[in-house]
FIGULUM-356895 format. One record per residue: chain; residue in three letters; y negated, x, z negated of N, C-alpha, C in turn. Coordinates in nm, 2 decimals, always signed. Layout:
% FIGULUM-356895
("A","ala",(Y,X,Z),(Y,X,Z),(Y,X,Z))
...
This chain:
% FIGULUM-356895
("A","unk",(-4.54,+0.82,+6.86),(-4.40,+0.80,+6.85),(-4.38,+0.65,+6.81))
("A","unk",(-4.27,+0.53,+6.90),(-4.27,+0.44,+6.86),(-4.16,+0.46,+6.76))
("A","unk",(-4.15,+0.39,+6.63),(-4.06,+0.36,+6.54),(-4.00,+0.19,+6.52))
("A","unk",(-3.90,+0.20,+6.57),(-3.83,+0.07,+6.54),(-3.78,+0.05,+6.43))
("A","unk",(-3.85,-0.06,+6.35),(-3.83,-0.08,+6.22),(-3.72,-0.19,+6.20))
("A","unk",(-3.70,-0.28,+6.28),(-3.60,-0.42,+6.28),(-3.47,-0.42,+6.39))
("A","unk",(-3.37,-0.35,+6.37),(-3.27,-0.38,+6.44),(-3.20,-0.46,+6.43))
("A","unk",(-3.19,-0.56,+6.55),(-3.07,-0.69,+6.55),(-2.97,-0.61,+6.58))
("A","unk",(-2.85,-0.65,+6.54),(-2.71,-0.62,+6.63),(-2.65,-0.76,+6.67))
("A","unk",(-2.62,-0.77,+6.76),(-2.55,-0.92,+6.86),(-2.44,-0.96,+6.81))
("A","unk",(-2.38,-1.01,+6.80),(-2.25,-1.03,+6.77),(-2.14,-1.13,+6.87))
("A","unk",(-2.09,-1.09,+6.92),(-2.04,-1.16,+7.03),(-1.89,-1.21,+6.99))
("A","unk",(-1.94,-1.39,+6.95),(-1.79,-1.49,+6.91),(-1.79,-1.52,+7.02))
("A","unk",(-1.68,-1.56,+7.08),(-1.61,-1.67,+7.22),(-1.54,-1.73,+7.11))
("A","unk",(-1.55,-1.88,+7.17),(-1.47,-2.03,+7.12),(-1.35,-1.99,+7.20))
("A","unk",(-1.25,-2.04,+7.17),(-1.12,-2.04,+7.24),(-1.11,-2.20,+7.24))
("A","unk",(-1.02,-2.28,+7.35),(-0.98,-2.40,+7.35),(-0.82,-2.34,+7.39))
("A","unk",(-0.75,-2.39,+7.34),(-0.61,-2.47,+7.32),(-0.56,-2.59,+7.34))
("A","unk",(-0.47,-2.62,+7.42),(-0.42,-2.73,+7.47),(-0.31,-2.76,+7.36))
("A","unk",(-0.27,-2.82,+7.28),(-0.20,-2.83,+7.19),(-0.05,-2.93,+7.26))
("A","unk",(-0.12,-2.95,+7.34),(-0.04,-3.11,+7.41),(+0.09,-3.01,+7.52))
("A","unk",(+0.02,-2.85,+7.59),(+0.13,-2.75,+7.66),(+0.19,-2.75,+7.52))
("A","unk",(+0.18,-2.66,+7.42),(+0.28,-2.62,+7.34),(+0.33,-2.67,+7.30))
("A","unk",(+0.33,-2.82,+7.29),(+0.38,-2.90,+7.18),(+0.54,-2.95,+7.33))
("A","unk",(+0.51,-2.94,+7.43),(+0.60,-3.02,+7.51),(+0.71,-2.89,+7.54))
("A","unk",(+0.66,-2.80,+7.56),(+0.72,-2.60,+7.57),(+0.84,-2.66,+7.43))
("A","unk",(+0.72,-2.67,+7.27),(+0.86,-2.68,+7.20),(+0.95,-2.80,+7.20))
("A","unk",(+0.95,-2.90,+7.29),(+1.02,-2.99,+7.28),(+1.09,-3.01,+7.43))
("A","unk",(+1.06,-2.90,+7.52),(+1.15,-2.88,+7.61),(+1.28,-2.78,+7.56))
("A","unk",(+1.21,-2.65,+7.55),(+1.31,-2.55,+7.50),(+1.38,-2.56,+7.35))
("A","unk",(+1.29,-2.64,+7.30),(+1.35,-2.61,+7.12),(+1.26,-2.51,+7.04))
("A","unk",(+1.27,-2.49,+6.93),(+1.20,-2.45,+6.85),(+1.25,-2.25,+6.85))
("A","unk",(+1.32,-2.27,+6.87),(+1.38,-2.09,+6.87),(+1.32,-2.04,+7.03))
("A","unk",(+1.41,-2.11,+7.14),(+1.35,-2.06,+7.27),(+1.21,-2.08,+7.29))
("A","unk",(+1.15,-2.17,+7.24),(+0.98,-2.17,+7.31),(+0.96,-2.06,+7.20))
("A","unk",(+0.96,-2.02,+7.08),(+0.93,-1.92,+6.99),(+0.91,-1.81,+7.10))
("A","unk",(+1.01,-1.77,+7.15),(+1.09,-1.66,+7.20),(+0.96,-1.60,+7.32))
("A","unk",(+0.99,-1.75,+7.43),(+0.95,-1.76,+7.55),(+0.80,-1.76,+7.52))
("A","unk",(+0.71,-1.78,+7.39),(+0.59,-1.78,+7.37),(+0.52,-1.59,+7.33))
("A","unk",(+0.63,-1.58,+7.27),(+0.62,-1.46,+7.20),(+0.62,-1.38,+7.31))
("A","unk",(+0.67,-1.41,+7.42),(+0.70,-1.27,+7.54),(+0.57,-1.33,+7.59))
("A","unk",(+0.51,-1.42,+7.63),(+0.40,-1.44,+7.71),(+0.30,-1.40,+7.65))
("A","unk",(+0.29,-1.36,+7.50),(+0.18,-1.32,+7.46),(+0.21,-1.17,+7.50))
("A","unk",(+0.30,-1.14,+7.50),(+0.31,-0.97,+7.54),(+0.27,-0.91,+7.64))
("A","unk",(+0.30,-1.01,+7.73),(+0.26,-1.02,+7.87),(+0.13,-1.05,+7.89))
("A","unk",(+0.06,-1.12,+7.83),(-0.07,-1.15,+7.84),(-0.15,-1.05,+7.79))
("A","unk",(-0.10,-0.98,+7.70),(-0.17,-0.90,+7.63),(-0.20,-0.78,+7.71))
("A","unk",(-0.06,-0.73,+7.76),(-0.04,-0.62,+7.86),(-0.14,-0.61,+7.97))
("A","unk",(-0.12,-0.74,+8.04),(-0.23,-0.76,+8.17),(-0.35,-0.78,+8.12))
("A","unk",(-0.41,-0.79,+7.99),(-0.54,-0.78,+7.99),(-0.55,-0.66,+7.98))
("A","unk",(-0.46,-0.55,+7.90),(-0.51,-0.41,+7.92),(-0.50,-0.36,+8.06))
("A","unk",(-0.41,-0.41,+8.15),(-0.46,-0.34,+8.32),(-0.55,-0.37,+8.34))
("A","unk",(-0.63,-0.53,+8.34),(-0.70,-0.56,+8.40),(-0.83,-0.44,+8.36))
("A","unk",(-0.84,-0.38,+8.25),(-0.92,-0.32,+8.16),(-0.90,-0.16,+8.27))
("A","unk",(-0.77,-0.14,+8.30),(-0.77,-0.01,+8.36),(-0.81,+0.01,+8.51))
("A","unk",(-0.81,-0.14,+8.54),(-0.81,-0.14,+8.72),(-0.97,-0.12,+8.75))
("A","unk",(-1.02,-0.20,+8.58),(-1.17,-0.21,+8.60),(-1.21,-0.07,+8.65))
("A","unk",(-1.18,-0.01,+8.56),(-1.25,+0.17,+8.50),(-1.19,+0.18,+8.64))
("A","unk",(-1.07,+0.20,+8.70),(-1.10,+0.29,+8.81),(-1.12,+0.23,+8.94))
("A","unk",(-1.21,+0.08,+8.94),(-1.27,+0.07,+9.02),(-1.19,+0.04,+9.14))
("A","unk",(-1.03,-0.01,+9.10),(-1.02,-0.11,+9.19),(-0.98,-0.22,+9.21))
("A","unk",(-1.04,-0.29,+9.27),(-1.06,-0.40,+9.26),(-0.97,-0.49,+9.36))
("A","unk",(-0.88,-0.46,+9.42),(-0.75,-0.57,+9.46),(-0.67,-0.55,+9.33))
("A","unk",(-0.65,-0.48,+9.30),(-0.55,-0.46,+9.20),(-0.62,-0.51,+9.06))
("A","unk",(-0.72,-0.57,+9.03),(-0.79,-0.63,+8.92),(-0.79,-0.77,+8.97))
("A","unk",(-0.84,-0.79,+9.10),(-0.83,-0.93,+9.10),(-0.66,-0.97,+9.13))
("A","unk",(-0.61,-0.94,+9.17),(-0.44,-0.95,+9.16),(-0.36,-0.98,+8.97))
("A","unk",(-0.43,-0.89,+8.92),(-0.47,-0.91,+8.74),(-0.49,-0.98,+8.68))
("A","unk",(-0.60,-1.02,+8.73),(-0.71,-1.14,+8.67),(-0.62,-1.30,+8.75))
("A","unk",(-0.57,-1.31,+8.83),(-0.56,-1.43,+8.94),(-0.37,-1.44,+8.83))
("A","unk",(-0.31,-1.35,+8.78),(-0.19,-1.38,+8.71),(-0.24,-1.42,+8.56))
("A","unk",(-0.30,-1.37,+8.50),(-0.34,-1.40,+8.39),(-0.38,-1.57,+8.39))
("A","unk",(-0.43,-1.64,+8.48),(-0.50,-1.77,+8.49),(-0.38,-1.85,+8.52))
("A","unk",(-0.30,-1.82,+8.58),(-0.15,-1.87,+8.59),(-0.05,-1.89,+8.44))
("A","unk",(-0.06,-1.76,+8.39),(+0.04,-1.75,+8.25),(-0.08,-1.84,+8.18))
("A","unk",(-0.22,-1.80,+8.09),(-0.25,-1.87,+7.99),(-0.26,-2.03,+8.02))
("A","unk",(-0.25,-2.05,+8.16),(-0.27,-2.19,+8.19),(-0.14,-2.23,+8.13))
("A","unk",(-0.03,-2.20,+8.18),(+0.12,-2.23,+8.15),(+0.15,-2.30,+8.00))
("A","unk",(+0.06,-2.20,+7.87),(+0.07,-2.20,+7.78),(-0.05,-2.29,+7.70))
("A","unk",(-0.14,-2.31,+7.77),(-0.25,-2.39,+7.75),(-0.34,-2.34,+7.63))
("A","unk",(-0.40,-2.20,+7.71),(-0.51,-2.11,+7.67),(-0.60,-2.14,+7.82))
("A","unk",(-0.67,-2.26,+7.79),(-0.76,-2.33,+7.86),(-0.90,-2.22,+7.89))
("A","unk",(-0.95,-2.19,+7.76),(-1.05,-2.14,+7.81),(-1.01,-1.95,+7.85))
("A","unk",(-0.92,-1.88,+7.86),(-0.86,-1.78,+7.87),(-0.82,-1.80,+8.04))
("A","unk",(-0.80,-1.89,+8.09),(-0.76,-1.87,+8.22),(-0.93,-1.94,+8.32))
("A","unk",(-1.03,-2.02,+8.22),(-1.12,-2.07,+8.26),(-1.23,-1.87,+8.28))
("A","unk",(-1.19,-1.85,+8.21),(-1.26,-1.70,+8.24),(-1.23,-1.67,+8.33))
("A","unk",(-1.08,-1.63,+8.34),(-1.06,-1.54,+8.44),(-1.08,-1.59,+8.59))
("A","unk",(-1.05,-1.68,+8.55),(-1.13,-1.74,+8.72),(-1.22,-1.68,+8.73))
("A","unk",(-1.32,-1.72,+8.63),(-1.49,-1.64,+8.64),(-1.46,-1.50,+8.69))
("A","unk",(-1.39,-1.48,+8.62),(-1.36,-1.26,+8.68),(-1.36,-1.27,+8.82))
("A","unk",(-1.24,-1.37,+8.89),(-1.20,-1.36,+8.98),(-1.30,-1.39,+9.07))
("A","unk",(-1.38,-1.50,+9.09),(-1.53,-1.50,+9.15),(-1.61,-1.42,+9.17))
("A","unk",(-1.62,-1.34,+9.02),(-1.72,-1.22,+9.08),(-1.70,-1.11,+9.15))
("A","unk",(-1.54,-1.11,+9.14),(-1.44,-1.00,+9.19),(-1.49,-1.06,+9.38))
("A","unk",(-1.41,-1.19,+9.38),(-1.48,-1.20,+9.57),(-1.65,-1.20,+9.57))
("A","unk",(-1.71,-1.19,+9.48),(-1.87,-1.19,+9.54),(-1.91,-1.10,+9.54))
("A","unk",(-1.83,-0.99,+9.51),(-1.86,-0.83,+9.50),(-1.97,-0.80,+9.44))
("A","unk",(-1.96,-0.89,+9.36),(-2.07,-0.87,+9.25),(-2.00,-0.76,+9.11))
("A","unk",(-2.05,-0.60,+9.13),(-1.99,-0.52,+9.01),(-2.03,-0.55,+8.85))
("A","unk",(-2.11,-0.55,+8.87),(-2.22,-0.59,+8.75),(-2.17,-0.73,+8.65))
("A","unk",(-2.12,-0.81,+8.76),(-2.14,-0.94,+8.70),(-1.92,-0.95,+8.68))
("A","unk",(-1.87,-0.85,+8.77),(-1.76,-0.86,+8.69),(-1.74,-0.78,+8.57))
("A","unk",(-1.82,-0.63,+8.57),(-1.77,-0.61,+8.42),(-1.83,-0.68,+8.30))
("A","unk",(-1.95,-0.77,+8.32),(-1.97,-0.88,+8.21),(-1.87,-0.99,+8.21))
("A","unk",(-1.86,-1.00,+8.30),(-1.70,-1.14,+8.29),(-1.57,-1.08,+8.22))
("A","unk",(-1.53,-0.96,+8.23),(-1.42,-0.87,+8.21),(-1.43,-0.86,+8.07))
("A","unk",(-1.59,-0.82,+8.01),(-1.61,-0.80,+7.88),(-1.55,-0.94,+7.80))
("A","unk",(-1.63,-1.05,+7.85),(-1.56,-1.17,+7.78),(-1.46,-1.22,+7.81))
("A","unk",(-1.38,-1.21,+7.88),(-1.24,-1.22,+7.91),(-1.14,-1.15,+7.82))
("A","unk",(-1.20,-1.04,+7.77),(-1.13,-0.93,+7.68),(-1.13,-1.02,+7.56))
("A","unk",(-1.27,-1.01,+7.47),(-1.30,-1.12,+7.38),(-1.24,-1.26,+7.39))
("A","unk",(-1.21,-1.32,+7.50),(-1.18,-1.49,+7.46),(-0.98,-1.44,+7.45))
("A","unk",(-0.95,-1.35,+7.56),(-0.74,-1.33,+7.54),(-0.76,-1.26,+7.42))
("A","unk",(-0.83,-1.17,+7.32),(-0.79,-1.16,+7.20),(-0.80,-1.24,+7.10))
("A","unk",(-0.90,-1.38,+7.08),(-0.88,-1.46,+7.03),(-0.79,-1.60,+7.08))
("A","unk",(-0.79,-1.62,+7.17),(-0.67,-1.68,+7.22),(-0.53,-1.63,+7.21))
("A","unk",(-0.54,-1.52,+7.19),(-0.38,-1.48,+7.15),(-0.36,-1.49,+7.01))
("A","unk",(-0.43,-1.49,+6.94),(-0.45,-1.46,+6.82),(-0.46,-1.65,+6.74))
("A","unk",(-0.50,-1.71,+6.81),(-0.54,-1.85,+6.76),(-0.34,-1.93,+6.82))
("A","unk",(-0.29,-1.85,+6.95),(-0.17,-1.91,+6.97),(-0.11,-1.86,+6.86))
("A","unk",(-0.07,-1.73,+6.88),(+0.02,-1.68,+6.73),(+0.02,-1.74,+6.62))
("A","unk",(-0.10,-1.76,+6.53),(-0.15,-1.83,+6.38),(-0.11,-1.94,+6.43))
("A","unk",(-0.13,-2.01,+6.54),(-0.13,-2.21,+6.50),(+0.03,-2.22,+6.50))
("A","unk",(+0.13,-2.11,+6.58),(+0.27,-2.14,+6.60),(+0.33,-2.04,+6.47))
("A","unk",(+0.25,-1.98,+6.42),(+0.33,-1.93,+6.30),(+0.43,-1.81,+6.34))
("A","unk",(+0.40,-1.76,+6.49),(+0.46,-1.65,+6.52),(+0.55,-1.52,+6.38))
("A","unk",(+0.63,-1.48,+6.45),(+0.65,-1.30,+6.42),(+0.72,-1.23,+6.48))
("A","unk",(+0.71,-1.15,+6.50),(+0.78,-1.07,+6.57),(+0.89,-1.00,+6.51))
């Protein structure tokens, strides 16, 4: 009987990049209340479409994921969650190479980088809801 004496467990950080230069021009287009506002709904939104993209995965279809994945790259760009739409591209790639395997590893970290990318917008703008 083998016995495994030393278990690693992985730990999986994603870096986020932020454009500080989108948000800063957002608040000095709209003002400090409306970009608040208009920031706050895009996280909701962002947030939302990452859980489809999460449901389209499981059932496996895949226009309706990459349709998911291809909006998400649009909004975090908007907002300048650089590396959050740099993924999803990646999703979207492996989505046309019909590669399964290699999109639910892109999906996994795509999950991982929009929850700390949402999370690093909120804290730097001092969000509340």
């Amino acid at each position: 009987m083998n016995v495994v004496n030393n278990i690693i467990t992985l730990e999986q950080k994603e870096s986020v990049r932020l454009d500080p230069d989108r948000l800063n021009v957002l608040y000095r287009q709209l003002g400090d209340a409306n970009a608040t506002d208009v920031l706050s709904r895009t996280i909701e939104e962002l947030a939302l479409r990452i859980s489809n993209c999460e449901q389209h995965w499981r059932q496996r279809n895949w226009a309706n994921l990459r349709k998911c994945v291809r909006s998400l790259v649009g909004i975090s760009d908007q907002v300048g969650m650089t590396a959050l739409a740099r993924v999803a591209e990646d999703v979207s790639h492996t989505i046309d190479a019909g590669d399964a395997v290699a999109t639910g590893a892109t999906l996994r970290r795509l999950i991982r980088v929009g929850e700390r990318s949402l999370t690093a917008v909120w804290d730097q703008k001092d969000l509340t809801v």
